[in-house]
Residue, then its C-alpha position, 0 to 999 in steps of 0.5 A: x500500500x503506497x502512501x499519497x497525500x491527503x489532499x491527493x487521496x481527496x481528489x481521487x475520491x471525488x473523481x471517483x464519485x463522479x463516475x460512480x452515477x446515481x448508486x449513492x443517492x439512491x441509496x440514501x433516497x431509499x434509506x430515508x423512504x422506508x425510514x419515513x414509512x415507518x415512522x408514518x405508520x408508527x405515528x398513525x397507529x400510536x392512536x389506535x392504543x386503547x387504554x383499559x383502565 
């Protein structure tokens, strides 16, 4: 493993990240859909709890 400057491993990432495409974003857009679903459906049903007191 070779030693390269930060600043040189920087911008190799960002070019890299350039070709990459839409994997990354769409990842996170997913990631964040069902993160939304499911705190939705938690949010509706949490008023469906009766309390039999």
């Amino acid at each position: 493993m070779e030693h390269t400057p930060r600043a040189a491993w920087l911008a190799q990432a960002a070019s890299a990240a350039q070709h990459q495409g839409a994997g990354n974003l769409l990842r996170v857009v997913l990631i964040v859909m069902i993160v939304g679903c499911a705190l939705t459906g938690w949010f509706l049903l949490r008023g469906y709890k009766r309390k039999d007191d």
